[in-house]
C-alpha positions in Angstrom: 0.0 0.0 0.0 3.1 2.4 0.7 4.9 1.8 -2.6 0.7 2.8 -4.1 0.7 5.6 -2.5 4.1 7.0 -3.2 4.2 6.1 -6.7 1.0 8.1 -7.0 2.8 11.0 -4.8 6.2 10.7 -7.5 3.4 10.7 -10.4 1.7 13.8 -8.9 4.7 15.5 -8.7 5.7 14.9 -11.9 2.7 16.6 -12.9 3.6 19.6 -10.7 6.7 20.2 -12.3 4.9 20.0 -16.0 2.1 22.5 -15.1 4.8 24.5 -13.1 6.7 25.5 -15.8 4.8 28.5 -17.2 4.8 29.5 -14.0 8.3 29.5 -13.8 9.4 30.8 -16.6 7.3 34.0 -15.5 9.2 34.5 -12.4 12.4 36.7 -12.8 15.4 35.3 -14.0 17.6 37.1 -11.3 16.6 35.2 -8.4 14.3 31.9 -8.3 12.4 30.9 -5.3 10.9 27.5 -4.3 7.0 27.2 -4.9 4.6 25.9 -2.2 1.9 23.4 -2.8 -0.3 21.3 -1.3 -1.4 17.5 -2.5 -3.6 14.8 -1.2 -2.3 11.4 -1.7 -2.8 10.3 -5.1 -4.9 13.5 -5.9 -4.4 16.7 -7.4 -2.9 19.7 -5.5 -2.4 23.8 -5.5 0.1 26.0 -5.1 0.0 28.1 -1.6 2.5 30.3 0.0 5.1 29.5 2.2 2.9 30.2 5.2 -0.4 28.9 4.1 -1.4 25.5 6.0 -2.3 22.6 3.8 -6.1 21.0 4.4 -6.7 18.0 6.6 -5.7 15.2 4.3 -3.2 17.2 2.1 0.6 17.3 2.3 3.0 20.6 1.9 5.5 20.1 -0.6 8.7 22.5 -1.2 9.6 22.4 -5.2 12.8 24.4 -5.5 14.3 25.9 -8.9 17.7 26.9 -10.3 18.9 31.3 -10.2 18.8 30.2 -14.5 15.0 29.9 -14.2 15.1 25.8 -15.1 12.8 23.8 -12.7 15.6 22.4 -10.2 16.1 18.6 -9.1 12.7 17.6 -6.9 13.1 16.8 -3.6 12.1 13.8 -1.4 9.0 12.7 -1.4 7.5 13.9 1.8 6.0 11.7 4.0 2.7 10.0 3.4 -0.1 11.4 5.2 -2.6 9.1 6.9 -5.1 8.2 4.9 -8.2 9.7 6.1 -11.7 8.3 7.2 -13.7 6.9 4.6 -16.9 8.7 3.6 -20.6 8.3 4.3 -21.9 5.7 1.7 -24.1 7.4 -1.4 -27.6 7.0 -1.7 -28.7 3.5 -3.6 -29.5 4.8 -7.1 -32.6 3.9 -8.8 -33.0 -0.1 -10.5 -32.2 -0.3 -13.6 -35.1 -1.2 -16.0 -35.9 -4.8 -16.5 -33.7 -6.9 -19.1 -35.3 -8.4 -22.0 -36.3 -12.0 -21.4 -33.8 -14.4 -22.8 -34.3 -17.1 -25.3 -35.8 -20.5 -24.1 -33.3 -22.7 -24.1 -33.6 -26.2 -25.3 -35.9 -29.3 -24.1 -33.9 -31.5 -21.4 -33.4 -35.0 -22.5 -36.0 -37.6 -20.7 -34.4 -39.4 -18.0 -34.3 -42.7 -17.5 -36.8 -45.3 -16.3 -37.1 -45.8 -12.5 -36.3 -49.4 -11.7 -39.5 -51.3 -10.4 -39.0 -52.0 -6.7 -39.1 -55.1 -5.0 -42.7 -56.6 -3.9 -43.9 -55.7 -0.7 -45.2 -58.2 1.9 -49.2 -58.9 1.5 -51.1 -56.4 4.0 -52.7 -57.5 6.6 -56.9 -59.2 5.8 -59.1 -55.9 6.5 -62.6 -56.9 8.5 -65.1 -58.3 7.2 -67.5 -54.9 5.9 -71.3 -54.6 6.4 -73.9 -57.1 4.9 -75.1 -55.7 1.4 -78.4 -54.7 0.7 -80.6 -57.0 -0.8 -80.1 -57.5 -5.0 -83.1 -57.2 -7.1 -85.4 -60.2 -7.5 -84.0 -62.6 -10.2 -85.7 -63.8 -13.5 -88.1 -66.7 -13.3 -86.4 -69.9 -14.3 -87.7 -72.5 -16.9 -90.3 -75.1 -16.3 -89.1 -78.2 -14.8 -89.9 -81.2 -16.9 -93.0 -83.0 -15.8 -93.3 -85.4 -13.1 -94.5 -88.5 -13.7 -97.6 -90.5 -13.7 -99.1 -90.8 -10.5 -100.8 -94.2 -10.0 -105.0 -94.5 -10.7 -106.7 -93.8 -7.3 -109.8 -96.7 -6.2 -113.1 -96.0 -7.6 -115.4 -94.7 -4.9 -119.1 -96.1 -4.8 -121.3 -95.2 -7.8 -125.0 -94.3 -7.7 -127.0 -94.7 -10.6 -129.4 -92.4 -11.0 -132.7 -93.0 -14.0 -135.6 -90.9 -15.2 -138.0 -92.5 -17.8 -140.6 -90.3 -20.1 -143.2 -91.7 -21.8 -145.5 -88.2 -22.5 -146.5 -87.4 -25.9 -144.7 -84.7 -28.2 -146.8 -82.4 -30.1 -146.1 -82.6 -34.1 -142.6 -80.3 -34.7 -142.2 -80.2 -31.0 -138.9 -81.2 -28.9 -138.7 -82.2 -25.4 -135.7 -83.4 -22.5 -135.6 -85.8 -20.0 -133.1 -85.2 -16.7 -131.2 -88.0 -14.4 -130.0 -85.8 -11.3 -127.4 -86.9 -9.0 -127.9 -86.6 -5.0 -127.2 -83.1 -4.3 -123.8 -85.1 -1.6 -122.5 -86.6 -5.4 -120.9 -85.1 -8.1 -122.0 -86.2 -11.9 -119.4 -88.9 -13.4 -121.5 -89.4 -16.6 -124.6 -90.8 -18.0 -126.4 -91.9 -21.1 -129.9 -93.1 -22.3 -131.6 -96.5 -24.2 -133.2 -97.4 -25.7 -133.9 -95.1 -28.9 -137.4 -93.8 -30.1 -138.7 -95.1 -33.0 -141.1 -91.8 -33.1 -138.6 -89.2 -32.2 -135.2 -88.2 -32.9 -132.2 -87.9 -30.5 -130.5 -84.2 -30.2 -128.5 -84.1 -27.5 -127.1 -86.8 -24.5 -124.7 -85.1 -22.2 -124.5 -83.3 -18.6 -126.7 -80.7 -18.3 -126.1 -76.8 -18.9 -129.9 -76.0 -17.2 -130.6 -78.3 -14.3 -127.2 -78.7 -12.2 -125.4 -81.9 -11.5 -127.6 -83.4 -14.2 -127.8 -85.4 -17.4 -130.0 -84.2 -20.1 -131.1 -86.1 -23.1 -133.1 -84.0 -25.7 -135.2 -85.3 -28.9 -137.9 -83.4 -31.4 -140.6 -84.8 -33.1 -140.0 -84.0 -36.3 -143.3 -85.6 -37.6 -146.4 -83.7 -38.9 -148.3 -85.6 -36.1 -148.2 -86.0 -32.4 -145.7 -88.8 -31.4 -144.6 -90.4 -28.2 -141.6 -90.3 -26.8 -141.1 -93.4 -25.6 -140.0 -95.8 -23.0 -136.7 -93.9 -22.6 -134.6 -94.2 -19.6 -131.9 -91.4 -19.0 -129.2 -92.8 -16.6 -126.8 -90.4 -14.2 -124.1 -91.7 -12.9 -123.1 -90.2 -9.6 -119.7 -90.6 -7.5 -118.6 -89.6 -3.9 -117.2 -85.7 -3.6 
């Protein structure tokens, strides 16, 4: 830092005698005498008089000259003043406007593929959760095949049941005769004999008028009254 300083010092000094030499040259010839001036280290500096005090900071420095009015040999450098306190620190300026935004750089490669880890141990059987609620009723299933024949049941007691009609049928006319079962029976089936010669059969079958009955119908057909006939009608009538 010393050698700094005092090559600024020899550097400022330098410049001294440069700017000095008008001012020389000026003075009369007959009798040179030295100049006065005062420097800060490594700065610039002003001639004063021989009993003007230098500034806090600066240095007084004798430059002496020749009687033939050339700028004489320069003295020592004087000793270097202590450097003095540093300054308050500036106000921060204002920021500087906003850079443009650079160019997107280029797309990073893909990295590579994670290697699968190893298979953990099976977790441990959670409880058993709540009962669902109840599904929709399914569709119905098909028809099983049919059972078999059951054997014939006994034949309960049959009554036989007759009605005979021997009345006369008027020419054109029809008639019926009924065999009705016992109103406890049910009616099994029936029939008649034996056939009119004198009228005609129409019908032999249960009965759709009298209940639990067997009807056997004819019609004279003639152009005269006819009998009827000895017919018997037979029901046939079983247990309920």
């Amino acid at each position: 830092m010393s050698n700094l300083i005092g090559r600024r010092a020899t550097a400022g000094l330098a410049t001294a005698g440069t700017l000095l030499l008008g001012l020389l040259a000026a003075a009369p010839q007959a009798q040179a005498q030295p100049v006065y001036v005062c420097q800060k280290v490594g700065s610039t500096f002003h001639v004063v008089s021989s009993k003007d005090k230098c500034k806090k900071g600066e240095s007084k420095l004798s430059l002496g000259v020749s009687s033939s009015g050339a700028m004489g040999t320069a003295g020592p450098a004087g000793v270097t003043g202590a450097v003095g306190a540093a300054g308050p620190a500036g106000p921060a300026g204002p920021a500087g406007p906003a850079g443009p935004t650079g160019a997107e750089g280029p797309a990073g490669k893909n990295g590579t593929a994670a290697a699968q880890g190893e298979k953990g141990p099976a977790g441990v059987q959670g409880a058993t959760g709540p009962t669902g609620a109840t599904g929709p009723t399914g569709s119905t299933g098909a028809s099983g095949a049919t059972g078999a024949k059951g054997a014939t049941g006994s034949v309960g007691a049959i009554v036989e049941e007759k009605a005979s009609n021997t009345a006369a049928v008027a020419a054109g006319d029809n008639g019926s005769i009924y065999a009705t079962c016992p109103s406890d029976d049910v009616l099994v089936g029936g029939g008649f004999k034996p056939a009119s010669s004198e009228v005609e059969a129409i019908a032999s079958g249960p009965s759709t008028l009298v209940a639990n009955s067997w009807e056997y119908s004819f019609s004279n057909g003639a152009s005269v009254e006819a009998k009827a006939g000895e017919i018997t009608v037979y029901a046939f009538c079983g247990p309920k």
